[in-house]
N, C-alpha and C positions, 0 to 999 in steps of 0.2 A: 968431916962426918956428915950422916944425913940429913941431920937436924939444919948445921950450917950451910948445907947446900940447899935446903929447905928454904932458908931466910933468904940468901943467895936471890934464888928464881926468884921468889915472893916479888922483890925489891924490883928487878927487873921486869917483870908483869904488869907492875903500874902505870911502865912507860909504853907497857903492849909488845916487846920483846917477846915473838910469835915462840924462839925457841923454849924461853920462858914460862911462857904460858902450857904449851906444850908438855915440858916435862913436873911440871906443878900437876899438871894431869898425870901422868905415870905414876908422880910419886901418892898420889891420892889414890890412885887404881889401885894399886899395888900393896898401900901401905905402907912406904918405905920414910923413914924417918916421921911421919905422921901417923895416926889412926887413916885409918883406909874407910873411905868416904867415895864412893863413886856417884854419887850424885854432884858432888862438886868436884868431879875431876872431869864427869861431864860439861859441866859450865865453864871450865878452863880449858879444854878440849875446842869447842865453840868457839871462845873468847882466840884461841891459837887460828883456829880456822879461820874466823872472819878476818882475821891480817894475812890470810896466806898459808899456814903453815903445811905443806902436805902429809905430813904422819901425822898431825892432830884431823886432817880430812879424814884419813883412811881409819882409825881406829874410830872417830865417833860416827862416819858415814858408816862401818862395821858394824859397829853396835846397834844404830839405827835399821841398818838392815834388818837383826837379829833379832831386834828387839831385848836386847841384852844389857843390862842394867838402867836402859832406857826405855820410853813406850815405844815401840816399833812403827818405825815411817819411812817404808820403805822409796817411795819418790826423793822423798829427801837424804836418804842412804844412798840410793845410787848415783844422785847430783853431787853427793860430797867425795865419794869413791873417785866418779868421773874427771871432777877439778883435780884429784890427787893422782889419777893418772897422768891428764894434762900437762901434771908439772914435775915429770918423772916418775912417780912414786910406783914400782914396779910391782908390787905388792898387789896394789888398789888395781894395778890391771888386773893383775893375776883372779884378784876377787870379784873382779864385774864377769869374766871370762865365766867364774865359774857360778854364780848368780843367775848368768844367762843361761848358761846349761840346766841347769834346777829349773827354771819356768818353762823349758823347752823350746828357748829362742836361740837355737844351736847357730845360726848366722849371724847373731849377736856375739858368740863366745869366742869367736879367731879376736884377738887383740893384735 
């Protein structure tokens, strides 16, 4: 259930287990087996990032972009996008691509 997969991650987090961390953050975005708290799913988000994780890159470099449930900082949205392209994350291409087209750095947007 989600409560015990809740405990689950938690445990795993401590050790810095970037997938861990990671999905501690979805399940707080989201609300899923928690109260939904995006301020600390922000901070687990981070916490995944700073070990690597590239889906916790791309969703908080996202948000940062957007300024969306975070203050908006967009240098360091596109630094985190960037890392998460770097390490496959197709997605975080996809979103610098189209980032660059919105500021009208169309030589920027071929990924």
């Amino acid at each position: 259930d989600d409560v015990r997969a809740y405990d689950c991650f938690r445990r795993s987090a401590r050790g810095g287990v970037a997938p861990a961390l990671n999905n501690l953050g979805n399940m707080l975005a989201e609300g899923v087996g928690v109260p939904q708290d995006r301020g600390k799913a922000a901070k687990y988000y981070e916490a995944a990032a700073e070990v690597g994780d590239p889906a916790a890159m791309f969703t908080l470099g996202s948000w940062l972009l957007e300024g969306r449930f975070v203050d908006a900082d967009e240098p360091r949205g596109l630094a985190l996008l960037a890392a998460a392209r770097d390490a496959g994350h197709a997605q975080a291409a996809f979103a610098l691509g189209a980032a660059a087209l919105a500021a009208g750095r169309n030589e920027q947007a071929v990924v």
